[in-house]
C-alpha positions in Angstrom: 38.5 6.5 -41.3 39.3 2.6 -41.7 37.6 0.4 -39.0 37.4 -3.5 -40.2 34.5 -4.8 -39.1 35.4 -8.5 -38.2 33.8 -11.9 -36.7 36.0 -12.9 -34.1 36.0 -16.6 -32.4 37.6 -17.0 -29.1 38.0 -18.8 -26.3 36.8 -17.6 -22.7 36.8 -18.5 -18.9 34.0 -20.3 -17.4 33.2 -20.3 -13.8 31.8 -23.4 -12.1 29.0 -21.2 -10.9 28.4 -19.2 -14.1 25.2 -16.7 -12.9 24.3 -14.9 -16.0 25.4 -16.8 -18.4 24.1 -20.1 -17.3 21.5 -21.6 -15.5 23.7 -24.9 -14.7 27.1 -25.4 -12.9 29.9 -25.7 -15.6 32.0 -29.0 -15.4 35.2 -26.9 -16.8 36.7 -25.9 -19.3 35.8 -22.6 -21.6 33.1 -21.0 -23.2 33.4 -20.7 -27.5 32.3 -16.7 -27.7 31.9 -15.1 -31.5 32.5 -11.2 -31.3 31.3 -9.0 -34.0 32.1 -5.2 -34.6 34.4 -2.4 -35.4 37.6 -2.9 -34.8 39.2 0.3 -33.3 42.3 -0.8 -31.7 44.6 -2.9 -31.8 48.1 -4.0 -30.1 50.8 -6.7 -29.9 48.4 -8.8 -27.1 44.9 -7.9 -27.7 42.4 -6.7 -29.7 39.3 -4.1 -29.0 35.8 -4.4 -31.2 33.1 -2.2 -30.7 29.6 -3.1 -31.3 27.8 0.3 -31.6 28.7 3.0 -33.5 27.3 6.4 -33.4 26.1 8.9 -35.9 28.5 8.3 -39.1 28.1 10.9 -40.5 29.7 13.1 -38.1 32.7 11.7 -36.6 32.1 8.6 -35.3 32.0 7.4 -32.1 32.1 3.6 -30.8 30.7 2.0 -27.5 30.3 -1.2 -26.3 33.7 -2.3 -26.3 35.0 -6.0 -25.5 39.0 -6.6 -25.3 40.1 -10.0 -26.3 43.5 -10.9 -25.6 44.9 -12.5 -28.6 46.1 -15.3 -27.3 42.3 -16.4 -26.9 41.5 -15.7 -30.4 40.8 -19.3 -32.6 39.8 -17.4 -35.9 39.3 -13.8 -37.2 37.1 -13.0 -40.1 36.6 -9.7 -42.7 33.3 -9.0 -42.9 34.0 -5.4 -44.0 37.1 -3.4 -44.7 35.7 0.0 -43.7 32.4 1.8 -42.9 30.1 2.1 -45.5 29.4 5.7 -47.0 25.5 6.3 -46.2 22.8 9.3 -44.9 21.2 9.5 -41.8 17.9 11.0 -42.5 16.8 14.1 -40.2 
């Protein structure tokens, strides 16, 4: 099973009442956001990285997804090509 795991930069929305994220109004503009994870999809206009990944060595499963449209993405970085080969102790 091949899932990259890549550092992605990208560029976001920013509301001018931000709750959440910040605890002052925004004056415009977007938000830099860096992404790290599995990548496990990926089409023509976006991409999908996961940030969890279940038990490997069983067949994994991946959760907490984000979706960034590519068109958004600034850089994209290889941190690995696939998932390591390691035990889970019982």
């Amino acid at each position: 099973m091949k899932h990259p795991i890549e550092l992605i930069i990208w560029r976001d929305i920013a509301s001018h009442k931000a709750a959440n994220w910040s605890e002052s109004p925004l004056s415009g503009g977007t938000w830099v956001m860096y992404t790290a994870g599995w990548v496990t999809d990926e089409t023509e206009r976006e991409v999908t990285v996961h940030s969890t990944l279940g038990d490997p060595s069983r067949e994994p499963t991946f959760a907490h997804d984000t979706v960034i449209p590519k068109g958004c993405i600034e850089k994209r970085m290889t941190l690995r090509k696939h998932l390591p080969k390691f035990e889970v102790s019982k």
